[in-house]
C-alpha positions as CSV (number, residue, x, y, z in Angstrom):
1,X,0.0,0.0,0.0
2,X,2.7,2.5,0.8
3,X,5.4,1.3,-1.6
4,X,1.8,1.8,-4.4
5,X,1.5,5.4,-3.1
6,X,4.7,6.3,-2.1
7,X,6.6,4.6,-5.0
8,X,4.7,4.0,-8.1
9,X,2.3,7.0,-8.0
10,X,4.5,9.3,-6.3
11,X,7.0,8.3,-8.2
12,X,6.2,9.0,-11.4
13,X,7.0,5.8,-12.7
14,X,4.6,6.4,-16.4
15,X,4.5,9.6,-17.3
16,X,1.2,10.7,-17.5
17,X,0.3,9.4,-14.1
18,X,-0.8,5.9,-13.4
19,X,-1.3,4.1,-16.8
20,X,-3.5,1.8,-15.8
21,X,-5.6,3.6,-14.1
22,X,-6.1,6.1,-17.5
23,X,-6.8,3.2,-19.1
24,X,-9.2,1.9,-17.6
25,X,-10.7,5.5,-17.5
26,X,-9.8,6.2,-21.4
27,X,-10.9,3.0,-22.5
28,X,-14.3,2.1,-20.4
29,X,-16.3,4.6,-23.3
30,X,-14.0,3.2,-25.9
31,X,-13.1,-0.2,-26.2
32,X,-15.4,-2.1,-23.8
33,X,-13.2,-5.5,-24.1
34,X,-9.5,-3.5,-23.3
35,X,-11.6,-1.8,-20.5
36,X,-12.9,-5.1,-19.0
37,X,-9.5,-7.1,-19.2
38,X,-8.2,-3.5,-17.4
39,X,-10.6,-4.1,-14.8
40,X,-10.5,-8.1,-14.9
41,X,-6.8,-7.0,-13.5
42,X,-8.1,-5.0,-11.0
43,X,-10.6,-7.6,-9.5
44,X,-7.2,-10.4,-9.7
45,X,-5.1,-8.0,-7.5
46,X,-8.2,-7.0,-4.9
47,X,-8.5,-10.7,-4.9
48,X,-5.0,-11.2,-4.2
49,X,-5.2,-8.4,-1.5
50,X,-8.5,-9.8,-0.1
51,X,-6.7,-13.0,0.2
52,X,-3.8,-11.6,2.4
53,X,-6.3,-9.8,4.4
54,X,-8.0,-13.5,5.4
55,X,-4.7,-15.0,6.2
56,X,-4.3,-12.1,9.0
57,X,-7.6,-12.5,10.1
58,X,-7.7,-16.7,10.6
59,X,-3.9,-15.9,11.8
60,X,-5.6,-13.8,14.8
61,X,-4.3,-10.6,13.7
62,X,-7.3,-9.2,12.6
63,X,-10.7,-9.4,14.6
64,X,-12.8,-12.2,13.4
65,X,-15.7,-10.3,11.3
66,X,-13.3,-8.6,9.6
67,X,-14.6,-8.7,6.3
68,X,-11.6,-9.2,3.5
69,X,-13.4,-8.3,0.9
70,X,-14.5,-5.0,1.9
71,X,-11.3,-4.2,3.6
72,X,-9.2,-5.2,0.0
73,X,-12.0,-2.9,-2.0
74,X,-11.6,-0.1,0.2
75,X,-8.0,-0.2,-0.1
76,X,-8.2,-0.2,-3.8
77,X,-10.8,2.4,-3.7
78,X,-8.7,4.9,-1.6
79,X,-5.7,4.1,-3.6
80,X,-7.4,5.0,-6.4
81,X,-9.1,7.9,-5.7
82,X,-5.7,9.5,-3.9
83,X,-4.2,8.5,-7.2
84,X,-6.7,11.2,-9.3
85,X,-6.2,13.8,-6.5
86,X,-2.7,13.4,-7.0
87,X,-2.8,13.5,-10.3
88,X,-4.5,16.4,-10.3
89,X,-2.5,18.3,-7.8
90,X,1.1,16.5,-8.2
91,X,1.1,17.6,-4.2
92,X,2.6,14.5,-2.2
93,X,1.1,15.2,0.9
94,X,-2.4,13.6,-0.6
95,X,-0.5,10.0,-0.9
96,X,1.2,10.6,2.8
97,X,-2.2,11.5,4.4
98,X,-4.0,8.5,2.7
99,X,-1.1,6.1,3.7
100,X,-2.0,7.7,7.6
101,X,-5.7,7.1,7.2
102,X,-5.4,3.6,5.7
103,X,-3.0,2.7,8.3
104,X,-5.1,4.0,10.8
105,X,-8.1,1.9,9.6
106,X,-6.5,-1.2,9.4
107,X,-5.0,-0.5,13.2
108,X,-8.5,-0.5,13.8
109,X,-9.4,-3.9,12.8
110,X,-6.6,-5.8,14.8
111,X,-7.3,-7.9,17.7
Protein backbone atom coordinates (compact mmCIF):
# COMPACT_ATOMS: atom_id res chain seq x y z
CA UNK A 1 0.00 0.00 0.00
CA UNK A 2 2.66 2.54 0.77
CA UNK A 3 5.41 1.32 -1.56
CA UNK A 4 1.78 1.79 -4.36
CA UNK A 5 1.50 5.39 -3.06
CA UNK A 6 4.68 6.33 -2.06
CA UNK A 7 6.59 4.64 -4.96
CA UNK A 8 4.72 3.95 -8.07
CA UNK A 9 2.32 7.00 -7.99
CA UNK A 10 4.46 9.27 -6.29
CA UNK A 11 7.05 8.26 -8.20
CA UNK A 12 6.17 8.97 -11.37
CA UNK A 13 6.97 5.79 -12.73
CA UNK A 14 4.56 6.36 -16.38
CA UNK A 15 4.53 9.65 -17.28
CA UNK A 16 1.18 10.73 -17.48
CA UNK A 17 0.28 9.43 -14.11
CA UNK A 18 -0.82 5.85 -13.39
CA UNK A 19 -1.34 4.10 -16.78
CA UNK A 20 -3.47 1.77 -15.75
CA UNK A 21 -5.61 3.65 -14.07
CA UNK A 22 -6.13 6.06 -17.46
CA UNK A 23 -6.76 3.24 -19.07
CA UNK A 24 -9.18 1.89 -17.64
CA UNK A 25 -10.67 5.55 -17.48
CA UNK A 26 -9.82 6.19 -21.37
CA UNK A 27 -10.90 3.04 -22.51
CA UNK A 28 -14.26 2.10 -20.40
CA UNK A 29 -16.33 4.56 -23.34
CA UNK A 30 -13.98 3.22 -25.87
CA UNK A 31 -13.09 -0.20 -26.20
CA UNK A 32 -15.35 -2.12 -23.84
CA UNK A 33 -13.17 -5.52 -24.11
CA UNK A 34 -9.54 -3.48 -23.32
CA UNK A 35 -11.60 -1.80 -20.45
CA UNK A 36 -12.87 -5.12 -18.95
CA UNK A 37 -9.49 -7.07 -19.22
CA UNK A 38 -8.21 -3.49 -17.43
CA UNK A 39 -10.62 -4.08 -14.81
CA UNK A 40 -10.47 -8.09 -14.95
CA UNK A 41 -6.75 -6.97 -13.50
CA UNK A 42 -8.10 -4.99 -10.98
CA UNK A 43 -10.63 -7.63 -9.46
CA UNK A 44 -7.19 -10.41 -9.75
CA UNK A 45 -5.14 -7.97 -7.48
CA UNK A 46 -8.15 -6.99 -4.94
CA UNK A 47 -8.50 -10.65 -4.85
CA UNK A 48 -5.04 -11.22 -4.20
CA UNK A 49 -5.20 -8.36 -1.50
CA UNK A 50 -8.50 -9.81 -0.11
CA UNK A 51 -6.74 -13.05 0.21
CA UNK A 52 -3.79 -11.65 2.45
CA UNK A 53 -6.31 -9.81 4.43
CA UNK A 54 -8.02 -13.53 5.41
CA UNK A 55 -4.75 -15.02 6.18
CA UNK A 56 -4.32 -12.09 9.04
CA UNK A 57 -7.58 -12.54 10.13
CA UNK A 58 -7.72 -16.70 10.59
CA UNK A 59 -3.85 -15.88 11.80
CA UNK A 60 -5.61 -13.85 14.83
CA UNK A 61 -4.31 -10.58 13.71
CA UNK A 62 -7.33 -9.23 12.59
CA UNK A 63 -10.70 -9.36 14.60
CA UNK A 64 -12.83 -12.23 13.42
CA UNK A 65 -15.66 -10.25 11.30
CA UNK A 66 -13.34 -8.59 9.58
CA UNK A 67 -14.57 -8.73 6.30
CA UNK A 68 -11.56 -9.23 3.51
CA UNK A 69 -13.37 -8.29 0.86
CA UNK A 70 -14.49 -4.98 1.88
CA UNK A 71 -11.31 -4.16 3.65
CA UNK A 72 -9.16 -5.17 -0.03
CA UNK A 73 -11.96 -2.91 -1.99
CA UNK A 74 -11.62 -0.14 0.19
CA UNK A 75 -7.99 -0.17 -0.11
CA UNK A 76 -8.20 -0.15 -3.79
CA UNK A 77 -10.80 2.40 -3.71
CA UNK A 78 -8.75 4.88 -1.57
CA UNK A 79 -5.72 4.12 -3.58
CA UNK A 80 -7.38 5.00 -6.44
CA UNK A 81 -9.14 7.93 -5.71
CA UNK A 82 -5.70 9.49 -3.90
CA UNK A 83 -4.17 8.50 -7.19
CA UNK A 84 -6.67 11.16 -9.25
CA UNK A 85 -6.17 13.82 -6.53
CA UNK A 86 -2.69 13.37 -7.01
CA UNK A 87 -2.77 13.47 -10.30
CA UNK A 88 -4.48 16.42 -10.33
CA UNK A 89 -2.45 18.35 -7.78
CA UNK A 90 1.14 16.55 -8.19
CA UNK A 91 1.14 17.56 -4.23
CA UNK A 92 2.63 14.55 -2.17
CA UNK A 93 1.11 15.25 0.92
CA UNK A 94 -2.43 13.59 -0.57
CA UNK A 95 -0.51 10.01 -0.86
CA UNK A 96 1.18 10.59 2.83
CA UNK A 97 -2.20 11.53 4.36
CA UNK A 98 -4.00 8.55 2.66
CA UNK A 99 -1.12 6.12 3.70
CA UNK A 100 -2.04 7.71 7.63
CA UNK A 101 -5.66 7.14 7.21
CA UNK A 102 -5.39 3.57 5.71
CA UNK A 103 -2.95 2.69 8.33
CA UNK A 104 -5.14 3.99 10.84
CA UNK A 105 -8.15 1.89 9.59
CA UNK A 106 -6.54 -1.21 9.43
CA UNK A 107 -5.00 -0.48 13.17
CA UNK A 108 -8.52 -0.52 13.80
CA UNK A 109 -9.36 -3.86 12.81
CA UNK A 110 -6.64 -5.76 14.84
CA UNK A 111 -7.28 -7.87 17.72
Amino acid sequence: MENDLRNYIGGEVFQGDCFFFNMLVEHSGQSEPMARRILDGYRIFSNLLASWIEEARELGILRADVDSREVADLILTAINGAAVLYAASQEKMILEKMINQLRLHLDCLKC
